[in-house]
C-alpha positions as CSV (number, residue, x, y, z in Angstrom):
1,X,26.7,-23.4,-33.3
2,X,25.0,-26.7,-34.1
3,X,22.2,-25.6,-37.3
4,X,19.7,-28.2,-35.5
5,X,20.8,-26.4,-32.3
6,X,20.1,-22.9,-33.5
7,X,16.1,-24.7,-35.4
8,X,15.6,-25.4,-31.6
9,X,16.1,-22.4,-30.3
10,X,14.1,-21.1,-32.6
11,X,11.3,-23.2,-31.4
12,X,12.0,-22.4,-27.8
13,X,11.4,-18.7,-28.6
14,X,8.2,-19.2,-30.3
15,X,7.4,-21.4,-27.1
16,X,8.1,-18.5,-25.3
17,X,6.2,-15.9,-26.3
18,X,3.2,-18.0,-26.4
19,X,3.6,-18.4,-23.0
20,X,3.9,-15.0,-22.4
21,X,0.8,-14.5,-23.8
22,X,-0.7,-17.4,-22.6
23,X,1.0,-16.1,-18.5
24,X,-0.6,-12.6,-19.8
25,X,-4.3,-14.4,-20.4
26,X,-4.1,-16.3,-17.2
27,X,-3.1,-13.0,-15.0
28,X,-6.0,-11.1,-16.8
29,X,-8.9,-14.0,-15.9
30,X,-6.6,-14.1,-12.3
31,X,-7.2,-10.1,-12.1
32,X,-11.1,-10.0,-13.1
33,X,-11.7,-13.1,-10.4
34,X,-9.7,-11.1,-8.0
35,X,-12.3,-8.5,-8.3
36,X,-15.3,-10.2,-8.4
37,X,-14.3,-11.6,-5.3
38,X,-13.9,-8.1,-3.8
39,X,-16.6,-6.9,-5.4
40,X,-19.1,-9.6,-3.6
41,X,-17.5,-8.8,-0.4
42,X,-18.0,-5.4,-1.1
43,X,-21.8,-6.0,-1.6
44,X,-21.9,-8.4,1.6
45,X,-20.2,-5.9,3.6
46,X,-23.2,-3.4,2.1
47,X,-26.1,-5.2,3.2
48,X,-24.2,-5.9,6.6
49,X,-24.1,-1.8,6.6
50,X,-27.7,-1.8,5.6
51,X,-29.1,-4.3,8.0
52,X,-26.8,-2.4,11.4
53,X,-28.0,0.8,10.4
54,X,-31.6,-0.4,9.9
55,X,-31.5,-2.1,13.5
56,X,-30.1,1.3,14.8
57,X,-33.0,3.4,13.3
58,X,-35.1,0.5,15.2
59,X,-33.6,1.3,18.5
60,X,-33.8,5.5,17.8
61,X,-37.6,5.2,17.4
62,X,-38.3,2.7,20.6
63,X,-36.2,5.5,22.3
64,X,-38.0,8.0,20.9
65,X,-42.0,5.9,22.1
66,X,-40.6,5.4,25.2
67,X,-39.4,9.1,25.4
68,X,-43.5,10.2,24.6
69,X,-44.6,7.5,27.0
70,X,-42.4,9.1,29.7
71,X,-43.9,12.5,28.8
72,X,-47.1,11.0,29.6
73,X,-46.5,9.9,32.6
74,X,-44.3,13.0,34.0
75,X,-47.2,14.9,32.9
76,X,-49.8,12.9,34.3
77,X,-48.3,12.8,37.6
78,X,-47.7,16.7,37.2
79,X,-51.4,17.4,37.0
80,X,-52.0,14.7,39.9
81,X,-49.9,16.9,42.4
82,X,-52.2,19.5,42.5
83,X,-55.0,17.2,43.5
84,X,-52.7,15.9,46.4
85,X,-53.3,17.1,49.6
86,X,-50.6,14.9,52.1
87,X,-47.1,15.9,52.0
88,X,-46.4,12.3,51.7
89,X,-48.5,11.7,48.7
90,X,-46.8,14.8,47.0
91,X,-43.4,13.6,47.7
92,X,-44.4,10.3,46.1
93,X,-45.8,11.9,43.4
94,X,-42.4,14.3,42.7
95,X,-40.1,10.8,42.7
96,X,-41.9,9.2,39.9
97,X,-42.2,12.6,37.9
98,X,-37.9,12.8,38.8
99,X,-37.7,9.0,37.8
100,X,-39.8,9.3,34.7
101,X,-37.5,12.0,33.9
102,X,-34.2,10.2,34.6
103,X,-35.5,7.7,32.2
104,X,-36.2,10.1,29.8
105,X,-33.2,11.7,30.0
106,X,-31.2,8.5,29.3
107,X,-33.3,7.6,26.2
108,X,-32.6,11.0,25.0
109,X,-28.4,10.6,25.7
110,X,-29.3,7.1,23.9
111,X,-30.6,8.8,20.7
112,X,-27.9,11.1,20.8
113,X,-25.3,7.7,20.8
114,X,-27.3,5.9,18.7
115,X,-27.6,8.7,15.7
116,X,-23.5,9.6,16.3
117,X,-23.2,5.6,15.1
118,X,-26.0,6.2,12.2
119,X,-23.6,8.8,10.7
120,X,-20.6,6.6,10.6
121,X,-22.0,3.6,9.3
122,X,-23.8,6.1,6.8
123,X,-20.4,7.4,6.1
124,X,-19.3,3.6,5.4
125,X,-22.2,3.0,3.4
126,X,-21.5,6.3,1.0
127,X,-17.7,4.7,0.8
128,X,-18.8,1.0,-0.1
129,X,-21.4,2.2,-2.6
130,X,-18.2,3.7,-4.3
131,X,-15.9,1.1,-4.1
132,X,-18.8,-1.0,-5.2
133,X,-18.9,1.1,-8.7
134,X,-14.7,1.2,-8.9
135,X,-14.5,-2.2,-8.8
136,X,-17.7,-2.8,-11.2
137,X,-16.3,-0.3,-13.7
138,X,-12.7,-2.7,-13.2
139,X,-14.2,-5.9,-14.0
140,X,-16.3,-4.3,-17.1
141,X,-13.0,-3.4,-18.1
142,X,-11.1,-6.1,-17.9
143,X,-13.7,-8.0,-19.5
144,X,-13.8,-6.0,-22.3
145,X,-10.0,-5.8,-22.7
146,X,-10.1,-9.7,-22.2
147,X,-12.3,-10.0,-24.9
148,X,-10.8,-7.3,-27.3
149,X,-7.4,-9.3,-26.7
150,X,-8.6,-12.7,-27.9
151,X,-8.4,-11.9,-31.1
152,X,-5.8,-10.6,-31.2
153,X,-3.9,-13.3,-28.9
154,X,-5.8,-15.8,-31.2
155,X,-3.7,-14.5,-34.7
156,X,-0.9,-14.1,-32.6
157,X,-0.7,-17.7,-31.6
158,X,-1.6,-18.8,-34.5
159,X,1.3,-17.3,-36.2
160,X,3.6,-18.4,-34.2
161,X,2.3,-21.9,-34.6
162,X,2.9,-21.8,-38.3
163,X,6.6,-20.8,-37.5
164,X,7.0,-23.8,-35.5
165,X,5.5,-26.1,-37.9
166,X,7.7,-24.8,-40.7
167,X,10.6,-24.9,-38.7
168,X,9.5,-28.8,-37.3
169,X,10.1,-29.7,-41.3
170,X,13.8,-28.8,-41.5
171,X,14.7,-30.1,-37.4
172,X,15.4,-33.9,-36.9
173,X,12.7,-35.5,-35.0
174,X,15.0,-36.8,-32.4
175,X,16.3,-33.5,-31.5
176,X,12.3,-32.4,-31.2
177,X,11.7,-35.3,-29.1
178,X,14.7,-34.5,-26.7
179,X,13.6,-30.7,-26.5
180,X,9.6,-31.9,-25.7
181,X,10.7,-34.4,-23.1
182,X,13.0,-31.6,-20.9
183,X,10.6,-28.9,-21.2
184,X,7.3,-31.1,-20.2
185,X,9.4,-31.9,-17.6
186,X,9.3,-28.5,-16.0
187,X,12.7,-27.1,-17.2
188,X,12.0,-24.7,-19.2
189,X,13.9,-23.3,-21.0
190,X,15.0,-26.1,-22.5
191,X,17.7,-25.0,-24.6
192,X,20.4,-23.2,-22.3
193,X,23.3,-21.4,-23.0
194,X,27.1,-22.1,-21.8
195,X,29.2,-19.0,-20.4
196,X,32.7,-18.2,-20.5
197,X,33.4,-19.9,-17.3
198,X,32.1,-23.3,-19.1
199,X,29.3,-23.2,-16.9
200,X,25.6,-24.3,-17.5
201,X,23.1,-21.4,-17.1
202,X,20.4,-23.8,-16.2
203,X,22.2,-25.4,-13.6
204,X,25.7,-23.8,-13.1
205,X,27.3,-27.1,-13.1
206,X,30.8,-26.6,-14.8
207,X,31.8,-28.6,-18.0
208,X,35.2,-30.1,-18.3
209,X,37.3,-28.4,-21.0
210,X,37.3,-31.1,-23.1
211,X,33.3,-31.6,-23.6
212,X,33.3,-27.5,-23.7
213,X,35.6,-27.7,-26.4
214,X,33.3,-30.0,-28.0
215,X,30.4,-27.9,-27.6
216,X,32.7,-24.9,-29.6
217,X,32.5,-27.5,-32.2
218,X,29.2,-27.2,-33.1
219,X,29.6,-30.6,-34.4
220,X,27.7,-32.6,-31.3
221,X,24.4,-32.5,-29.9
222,X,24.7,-31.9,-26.3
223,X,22.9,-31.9,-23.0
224,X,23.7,-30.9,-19.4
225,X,24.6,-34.2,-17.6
226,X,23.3,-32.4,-14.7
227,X,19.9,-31.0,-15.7
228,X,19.9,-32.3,-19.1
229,X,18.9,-29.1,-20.8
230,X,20.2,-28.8,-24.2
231,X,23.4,-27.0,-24.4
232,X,24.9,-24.6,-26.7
233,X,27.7,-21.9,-26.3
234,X,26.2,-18.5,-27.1
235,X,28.1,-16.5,-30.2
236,X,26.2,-15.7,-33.6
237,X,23.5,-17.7,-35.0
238,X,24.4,-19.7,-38.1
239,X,23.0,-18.0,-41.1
240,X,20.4,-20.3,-43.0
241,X,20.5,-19.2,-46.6
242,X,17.2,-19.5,-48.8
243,X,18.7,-20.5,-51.8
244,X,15.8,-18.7,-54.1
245,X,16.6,-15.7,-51.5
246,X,20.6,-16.4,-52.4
247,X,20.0,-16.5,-56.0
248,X,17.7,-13.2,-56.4
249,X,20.2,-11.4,-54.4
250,X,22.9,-12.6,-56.4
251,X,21.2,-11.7,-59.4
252,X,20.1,-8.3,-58.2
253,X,23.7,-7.8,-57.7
254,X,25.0,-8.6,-60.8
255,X,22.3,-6.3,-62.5
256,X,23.7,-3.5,-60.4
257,X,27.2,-4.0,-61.3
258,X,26.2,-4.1,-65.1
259,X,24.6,-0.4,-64.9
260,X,27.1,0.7,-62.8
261,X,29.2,-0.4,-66.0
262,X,27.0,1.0,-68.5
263,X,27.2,4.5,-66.7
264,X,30.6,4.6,-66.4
């Protein structure tokens, strides 16, 4: 593989998983809005409970005045039967007492509705008031893990920006500028791999076997002519030797051998 190949590779991982963690702080702040959203309709849908079941207990005590106003008047007209002397007046008298108490008697099938209703939306109420505190306790949460995590995200990031820098130093600025241009071009990844059937990952668009014989090379720097990702045939990264690294190992080596030696 081409070294300045394999350098931007390297970058394209660091890339990576700053956007993971960058995907993983946008789906947290996408999560805690989610819930605050559901949490105000939760607390609209509350007071909607609050309001219906207030009007109801409205409606139970009108029921319940014109239920004692009825009373009244079935018991006024009671005692006024005994004062009636006509047949005809009585009978008047005993269809207001029936009427009063027909009327009665639907106010009092009323109430019975009416408070059957009241338990439901109480039951509603008791299950809203606790999906009210779930969600609360969720976004607390998350706000907390949100804030716990910047920190850490921030030295995460910040690491990994280091890499890249260090890394920027050793690749050619052209190559840079080619991988920059594709991937803020939303074709990402950038750096795509070729498979055995000399096709592009990215794209699938086959190479001819003389540029895919190029590409085993490692001597060109190549692109897709399709999606013009970066392409490289996948096989063992290039080891980059440190040449203080290199010459400490070779060193401890040697020191090794030369007890080994002395032992013997």
């Amino acid at each position: 593989m081409n070294e300045q190949i394999a350098y931007i590779i390297d970058i394209q991982d660091i890339d990576l998983n700053i956007k993971k963690i960058e995907d993983a702080e946008a789906k947290n702040i996408y999560e805690i809005n989610e819930s605050a959203v559901s949490l105000k309709n939760q607390s609209e849908k509350l007071e909607e409970l609050k309001k219906e079941l207030s009007e109801l207990q409205k409606k139970v005590n009108l029921c319940e005045l014109n239920i004692e106003s009825y009373n009244e008047k079935i018991l006024k007209y009671t005692e006024a039967q005994k004062q009636i002397k006509t047949n005809k007046e009585y009978n008047a008298m005993q269809k207001s007492v029936k009427d009063n108490e027909a009327l009665k008697s639907a106010e009092e099938e009323e109430i019975i509705k009416t408070m059957t209703v009241q338990e439901e939306i109480k039951s509603a109420i008791k299950k809203t008031e606790e999906d009210i505190r779930l969600l609360s306790d969720i976004v607390l949460n998350k706000k907390a893990e949100v804030e716990s995590d910047k920190i850490k995200y921030f030295d995460i990031k910040k690491n990994l920006a280091d890499k890249r820098k260090e890394i920027e130093k050793i690749l050619k600025a052209e190559f840079l500028n080619v991988y920059e241009a594709i991937k803020n071009n939303n074709k990402f990844p950038a750096v795509i791999s070729v498979n055995d059937n000399r096709a592009c990952t990215g794209c699938f668009r086959i190479l001819p076997p003389q540029q895919f014989n190029e590409l085993l090379s490692g001597e060109i720097f190549m692109q897709c002519p399709i999606c013009s990702r970066i392409l490289y045939y996948k096989q063992d990264m290039p080891e980059i030797i440190n040449d203080k690294t290199d010459k400490k190992e070779k060193k401890d080596k040697t020191k090794a051998s030369k007890k080994a030696r002395v032992k013997a």
